[in-house]
C-alpha positions as CSV (number, residue, x, y, z in Angstrom):
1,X,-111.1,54.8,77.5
2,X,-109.2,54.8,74.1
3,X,-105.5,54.4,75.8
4,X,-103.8,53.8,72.7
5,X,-105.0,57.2,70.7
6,X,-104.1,58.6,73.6
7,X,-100.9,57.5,74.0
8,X,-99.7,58.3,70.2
9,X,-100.8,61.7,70.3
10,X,-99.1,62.4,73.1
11,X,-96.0,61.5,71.8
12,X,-96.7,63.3,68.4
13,X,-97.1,66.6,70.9
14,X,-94.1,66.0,72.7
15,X,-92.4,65.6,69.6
16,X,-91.7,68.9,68.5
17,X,-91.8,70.3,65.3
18,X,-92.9,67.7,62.3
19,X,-91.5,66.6,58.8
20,X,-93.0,70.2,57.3
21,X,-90.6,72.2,59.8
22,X,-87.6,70.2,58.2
23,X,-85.7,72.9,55.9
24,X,-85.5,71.3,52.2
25,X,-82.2,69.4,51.0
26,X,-81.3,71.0,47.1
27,X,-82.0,68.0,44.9
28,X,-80.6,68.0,41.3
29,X,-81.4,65.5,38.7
30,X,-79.6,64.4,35.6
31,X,-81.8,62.5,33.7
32,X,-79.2,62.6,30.8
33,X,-76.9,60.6,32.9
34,X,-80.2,59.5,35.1
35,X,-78.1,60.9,38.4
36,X,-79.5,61.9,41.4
37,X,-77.9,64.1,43.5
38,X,-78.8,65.3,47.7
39,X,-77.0,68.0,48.9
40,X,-77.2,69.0,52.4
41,X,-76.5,73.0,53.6
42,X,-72.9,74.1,54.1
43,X,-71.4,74.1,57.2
44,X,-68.2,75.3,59.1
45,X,-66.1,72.4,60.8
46,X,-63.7,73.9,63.3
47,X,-59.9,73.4,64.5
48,X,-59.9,70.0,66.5
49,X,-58.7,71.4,69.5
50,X,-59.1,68.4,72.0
51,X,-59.9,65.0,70.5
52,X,-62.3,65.2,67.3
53,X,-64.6,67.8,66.9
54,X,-68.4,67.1,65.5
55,X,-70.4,69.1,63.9
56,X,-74.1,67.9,62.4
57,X,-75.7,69.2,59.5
58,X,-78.9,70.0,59.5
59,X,-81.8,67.5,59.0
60,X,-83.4,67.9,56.0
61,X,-86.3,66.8,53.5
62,X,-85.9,65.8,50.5
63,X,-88.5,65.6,47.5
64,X,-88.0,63.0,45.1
65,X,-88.1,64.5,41.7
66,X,-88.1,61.4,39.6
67,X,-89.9,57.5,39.2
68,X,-86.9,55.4,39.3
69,X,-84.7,51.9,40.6
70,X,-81.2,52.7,42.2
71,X,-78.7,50.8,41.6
72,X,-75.4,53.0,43.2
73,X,-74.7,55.5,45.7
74,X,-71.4,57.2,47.4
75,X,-71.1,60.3,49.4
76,X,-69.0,62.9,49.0
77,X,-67.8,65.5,51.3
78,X,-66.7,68.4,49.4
79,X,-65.1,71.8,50.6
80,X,-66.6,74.9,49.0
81,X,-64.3,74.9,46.1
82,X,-66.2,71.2,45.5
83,X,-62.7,69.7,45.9
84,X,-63.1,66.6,48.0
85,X,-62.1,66.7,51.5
86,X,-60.6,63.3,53.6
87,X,-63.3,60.3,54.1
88,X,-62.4,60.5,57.8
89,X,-64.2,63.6,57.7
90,X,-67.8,61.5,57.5
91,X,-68.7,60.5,60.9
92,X,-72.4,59.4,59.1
93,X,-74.7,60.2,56.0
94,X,-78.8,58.6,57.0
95,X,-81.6,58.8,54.1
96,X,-84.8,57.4,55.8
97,X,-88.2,57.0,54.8
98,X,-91.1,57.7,57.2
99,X,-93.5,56.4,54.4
100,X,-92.3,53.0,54.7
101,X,-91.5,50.3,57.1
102,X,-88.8,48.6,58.4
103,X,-88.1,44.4,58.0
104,X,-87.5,44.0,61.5
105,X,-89.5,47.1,63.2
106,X,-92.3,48.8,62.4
107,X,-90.2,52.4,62.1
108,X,-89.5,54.1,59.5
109,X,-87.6,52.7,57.0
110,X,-83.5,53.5,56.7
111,X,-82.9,53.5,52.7
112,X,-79.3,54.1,53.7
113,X,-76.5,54.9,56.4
114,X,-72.9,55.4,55.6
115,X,-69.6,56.6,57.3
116,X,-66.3,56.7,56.5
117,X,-65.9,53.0,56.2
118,X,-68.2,52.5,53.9
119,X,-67.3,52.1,50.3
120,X,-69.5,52.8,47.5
121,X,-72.2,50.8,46.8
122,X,-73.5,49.0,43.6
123,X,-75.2,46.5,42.1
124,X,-75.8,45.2,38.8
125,X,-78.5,47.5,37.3
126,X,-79.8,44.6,35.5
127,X,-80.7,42.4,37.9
128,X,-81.5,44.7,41.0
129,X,-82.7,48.1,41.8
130,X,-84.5,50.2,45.1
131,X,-87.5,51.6,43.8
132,X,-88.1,55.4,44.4
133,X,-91.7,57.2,43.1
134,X,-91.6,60.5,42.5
135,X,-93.0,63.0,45.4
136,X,-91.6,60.5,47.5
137,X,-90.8,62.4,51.2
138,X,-87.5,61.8,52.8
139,X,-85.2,62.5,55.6
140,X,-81.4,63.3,55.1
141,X,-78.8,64.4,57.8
142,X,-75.2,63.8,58.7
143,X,-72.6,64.1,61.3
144,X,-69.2,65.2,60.2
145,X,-65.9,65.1,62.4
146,X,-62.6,67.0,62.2
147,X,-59.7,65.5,64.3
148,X,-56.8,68.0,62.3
149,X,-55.3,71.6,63.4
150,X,-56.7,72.9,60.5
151,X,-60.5,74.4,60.0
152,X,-62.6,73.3,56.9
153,X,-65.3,76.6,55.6
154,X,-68.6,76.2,53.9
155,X,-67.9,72.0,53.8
156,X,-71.3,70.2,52.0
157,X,-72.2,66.6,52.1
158,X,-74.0,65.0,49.1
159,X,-75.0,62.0,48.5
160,X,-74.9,61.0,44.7
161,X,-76.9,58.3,43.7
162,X,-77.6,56.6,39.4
163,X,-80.7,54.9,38.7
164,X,-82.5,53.3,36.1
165,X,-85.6,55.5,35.1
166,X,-89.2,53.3,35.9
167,X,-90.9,51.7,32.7
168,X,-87.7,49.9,31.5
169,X,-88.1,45.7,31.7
170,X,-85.5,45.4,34.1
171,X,-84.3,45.4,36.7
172,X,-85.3,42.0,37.2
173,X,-85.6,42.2,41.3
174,X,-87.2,44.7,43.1
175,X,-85.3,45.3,45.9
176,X,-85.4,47.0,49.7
177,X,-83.4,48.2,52.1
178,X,-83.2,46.7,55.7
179,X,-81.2,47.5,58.8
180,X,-80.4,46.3,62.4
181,X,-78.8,48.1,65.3
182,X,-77.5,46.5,68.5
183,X,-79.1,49.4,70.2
184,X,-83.0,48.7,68.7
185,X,-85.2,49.5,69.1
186,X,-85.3,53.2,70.1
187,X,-81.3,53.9,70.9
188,X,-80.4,56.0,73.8
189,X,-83.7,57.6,75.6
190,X,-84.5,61.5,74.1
191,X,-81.9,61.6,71.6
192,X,-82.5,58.3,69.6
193,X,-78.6,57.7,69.6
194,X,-78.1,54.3,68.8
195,X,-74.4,54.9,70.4
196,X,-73.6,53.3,73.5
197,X,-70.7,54.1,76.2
198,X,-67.7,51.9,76.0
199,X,-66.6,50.4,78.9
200,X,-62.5,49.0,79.4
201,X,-61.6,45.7,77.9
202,X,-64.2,43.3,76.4
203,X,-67.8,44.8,75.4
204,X,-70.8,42.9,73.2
205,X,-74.0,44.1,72.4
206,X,-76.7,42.6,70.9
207,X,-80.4,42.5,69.1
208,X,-82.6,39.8,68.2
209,X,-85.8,39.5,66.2
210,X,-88.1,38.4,63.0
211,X,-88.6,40.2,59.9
212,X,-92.1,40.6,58.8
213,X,-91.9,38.8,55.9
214,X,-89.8,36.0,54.3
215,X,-87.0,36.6,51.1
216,X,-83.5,36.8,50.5
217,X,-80.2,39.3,51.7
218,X,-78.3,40.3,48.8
219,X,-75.7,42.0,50.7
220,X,-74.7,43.9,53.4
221,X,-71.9,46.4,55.3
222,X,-71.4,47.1,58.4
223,X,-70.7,49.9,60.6
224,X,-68.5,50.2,64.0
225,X,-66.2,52.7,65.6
226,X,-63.2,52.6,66.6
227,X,-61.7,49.3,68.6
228,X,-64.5,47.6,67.2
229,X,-63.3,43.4,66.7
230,X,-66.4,42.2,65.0
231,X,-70.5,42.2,63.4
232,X,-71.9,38.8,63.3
233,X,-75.3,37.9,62.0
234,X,-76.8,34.7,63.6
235,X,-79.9,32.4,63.4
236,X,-81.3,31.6,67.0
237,X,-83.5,29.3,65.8
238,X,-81.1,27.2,64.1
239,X,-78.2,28.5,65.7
240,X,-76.5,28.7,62.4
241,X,-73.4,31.5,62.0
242,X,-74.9,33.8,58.4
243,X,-72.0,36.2,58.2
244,X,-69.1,37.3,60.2
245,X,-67.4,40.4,59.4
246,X,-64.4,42.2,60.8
247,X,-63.2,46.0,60.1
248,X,-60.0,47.1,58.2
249,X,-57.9,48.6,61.5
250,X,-54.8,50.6,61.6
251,X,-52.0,50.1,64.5
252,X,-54.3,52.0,67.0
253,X,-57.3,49.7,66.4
254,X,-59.2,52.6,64.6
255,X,-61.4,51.7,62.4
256,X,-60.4,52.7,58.3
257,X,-62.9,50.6,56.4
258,X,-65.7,47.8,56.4
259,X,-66.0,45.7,54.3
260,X,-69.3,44.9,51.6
261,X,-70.5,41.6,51.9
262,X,-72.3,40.3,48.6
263,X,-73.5,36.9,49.0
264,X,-75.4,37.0,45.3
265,X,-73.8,34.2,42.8
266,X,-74.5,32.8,39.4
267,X,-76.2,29.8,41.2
268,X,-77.9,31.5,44.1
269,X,-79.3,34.6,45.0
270,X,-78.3,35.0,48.6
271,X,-79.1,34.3,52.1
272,X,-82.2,33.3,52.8
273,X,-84.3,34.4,56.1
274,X,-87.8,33.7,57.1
275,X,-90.3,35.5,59.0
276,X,-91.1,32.7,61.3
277,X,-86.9,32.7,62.6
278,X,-85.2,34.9,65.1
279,X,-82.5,36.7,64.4
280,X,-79.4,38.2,66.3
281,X,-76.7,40.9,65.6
282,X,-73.9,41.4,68.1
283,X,-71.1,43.8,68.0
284,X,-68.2,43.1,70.0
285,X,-65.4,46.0,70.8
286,X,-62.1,45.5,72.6
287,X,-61.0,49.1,74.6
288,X,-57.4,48.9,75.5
289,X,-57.5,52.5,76.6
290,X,-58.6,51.4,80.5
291,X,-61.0,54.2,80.7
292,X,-64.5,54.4,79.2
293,X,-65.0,56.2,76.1
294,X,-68.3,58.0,76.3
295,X,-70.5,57.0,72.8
296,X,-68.0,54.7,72.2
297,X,-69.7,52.2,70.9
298,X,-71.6,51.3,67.8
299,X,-73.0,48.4,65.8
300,X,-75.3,48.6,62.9
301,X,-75.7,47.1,59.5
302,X,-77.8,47.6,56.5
303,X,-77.8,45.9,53.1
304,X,-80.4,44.8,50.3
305,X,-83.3,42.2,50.5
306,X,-85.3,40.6,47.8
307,X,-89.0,39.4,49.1
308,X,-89.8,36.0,48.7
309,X,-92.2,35.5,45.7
310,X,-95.7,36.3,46.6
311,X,-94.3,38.1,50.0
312,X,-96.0,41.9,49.9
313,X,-93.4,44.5,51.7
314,X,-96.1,45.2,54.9
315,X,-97.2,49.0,54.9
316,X,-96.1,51.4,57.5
317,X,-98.7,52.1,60.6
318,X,-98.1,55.7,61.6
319,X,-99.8,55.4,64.7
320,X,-98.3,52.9,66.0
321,X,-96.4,53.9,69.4
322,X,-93.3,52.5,68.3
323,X,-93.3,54.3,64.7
324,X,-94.2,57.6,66.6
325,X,-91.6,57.8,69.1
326,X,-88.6,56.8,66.5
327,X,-89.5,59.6,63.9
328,X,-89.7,61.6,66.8
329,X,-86.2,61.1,67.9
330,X,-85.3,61.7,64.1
331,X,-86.6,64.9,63.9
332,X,-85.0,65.9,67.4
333,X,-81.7,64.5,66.4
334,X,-81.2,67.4,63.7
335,X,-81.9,70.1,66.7
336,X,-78.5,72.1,67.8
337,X,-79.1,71.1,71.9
338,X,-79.8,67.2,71.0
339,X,-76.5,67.0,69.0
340,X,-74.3,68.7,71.5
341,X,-75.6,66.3,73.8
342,X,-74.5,63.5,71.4
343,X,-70.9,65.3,70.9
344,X,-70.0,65.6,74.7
345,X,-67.3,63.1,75.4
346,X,-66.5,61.6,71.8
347,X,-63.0,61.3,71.7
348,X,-60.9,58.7,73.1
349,X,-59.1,61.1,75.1
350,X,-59.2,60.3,79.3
């Protein structure tokens, strides 16, 4: 009996509706300023009338009209004027790739994740770029939150990304997104939700394993909610600390900004990794509140790796069990009853 067919499609039944149901994101190129832009569909975001209030965009595909290397992307949230609307507003932004694989999982692959933290992000065009083919198929959705008396009307989210079109000499790396979550590998059951319920006082939560091949991390940012302390990125095999970072908090311990780590110098291109070490993330959060704060808790980062020479970026298996039940939680993530399931009970209120 072939248990393992078996298995994958009957998660691909149980998962719904597939990439083709996804309504399309408007994509618009400027190949005179070689911009990129990804706009998702307008949305109302009511009055905050207890707590925050969250509303999701819908999850969208998104086409890839042109061959090129990125080498810079922000987000914008922008009222229907296009006059641009408080950062706090961006609970999240995710771009993924269900063509491609992740370093450490075989999922699909996240090209990017932001929040309101998270700064712009670019690199010298010369030297690096993420490589994008045109007809490429992704995934875009976002989250946004409201915590103000005052309602927002047809708010968009786009993401606006510059690149260097393919067939120049440079950039001189080609280089790949990676990620880790505390909560991989699948997040919460159903939903995907790699948030987790914060307890009083003292929490950590962590993730360990090996990416599939060997190279170097240019960079990387980090994201965690509010009364987050700290991310830290550690070798188990050697035990050795790689980074430690810490949020930019107000007085109230909520979280305004993370800061971009860039470990790339004249002398050195970055940290190295290697396929045959472990390696751990753990978040750590400090809730003064004394009550628990339902989805609470988050602890993700993402930044840019370079593969050794020689090292081949491994391809994605789509029926693999693993890959099948992650893209199904992304497509179910963008449906109306999954997101007010992952709305119920964020705000700090008791």
């Amino acid at each position: 009996m072939h248990v393992v067919p078996l298995l994958v499609a009957l998660i691909v039944a149980l998962a719904g509706p597939g990439l083709g149901s996804l309504p399309p994101a408007t994509v618009l190129l400027d190949q005179a300023q070689h911009r990129l832009v990804i706009e998702l569909p307008a949305v109302e975001v009511p009055v905050a009338a207890h707590g925050d209030v969250m509303v999701g965009l819908p999850l969208c595909q998104v086409l890839v009209p042109v061959s090129a290397s990125l080498h810079s992307a922000r987000v914008e949230v922008l009222d229907r004027s296009g006059h641009e609307l408080p950062r706090e507003m961006l609970h999240h932004f995710n771009l993924s790739d269900p063509e491609h694989r992740e370093l450490f999982l075989p999922i699909g692959l996240h090209l990017l994740a932001a929040s309101k933290e998270t700064p712009a992000i670019t690199v010298p065009r010369l030297l690096f770029g993420l490589p994008l083919v045109r007809g490429q198929r992704l995934i875009a959705g976002a989250m946004l939150a409201n915590t103000t008396g005052q309602a927002y009307h047809g708010v968009h989210v786009r993401l606006v990304l510059h690149y260097t079109p393919a067939g120049r000499p440079w950039p001189l790396y080609r280089t790949y997104p990676w990620a880790i979550d505390v909560q991989y590998p699948l997040g919460r059951p159903r939903t995907g939700s790699k948030a987790f319920d914060l307890p009083p006082g003292r929490t950590e939560r962590s993730w360990e394993g090996s990416p599939s091949i060997s190279g170097t991390i240019l960079g990387l940012g980090g994201h965690l909610h509010d009364f987050g302390v700290s991310l830290e990125l550690r070798d188990v095999t050697t035990g050795a600390l790689l980074w430690r970072g810490a949020p930019t908090t107000d007085g109230a311990g909520r979280v305004t900004s993370f800061p971009l780590a860039r470990f790339y110098r004249w002398y050195r291109l970055g940290l190295h990794v290697v396929s045959t070490h472990r390696y751990r993330l753990t978040a750590v959060y400090d809730n003064p509140t004394g009550h628990a704060i339902r989805n609470g808790g988050m602890g993700a980062v993402a930044g840019l790796f370079v593969p050794d020479r020689g090292a081949v970026w491994p391809e994605v298996d789509t029926t693999d069990s693993l890959y099948q039940q992650d893209l199904a939680a992304t497509i179910r993530s963008g449906t109306s009853d999954v997101m007010a399931d992952m709305m119920v009970g964020h705000h700090t209120d008791p």
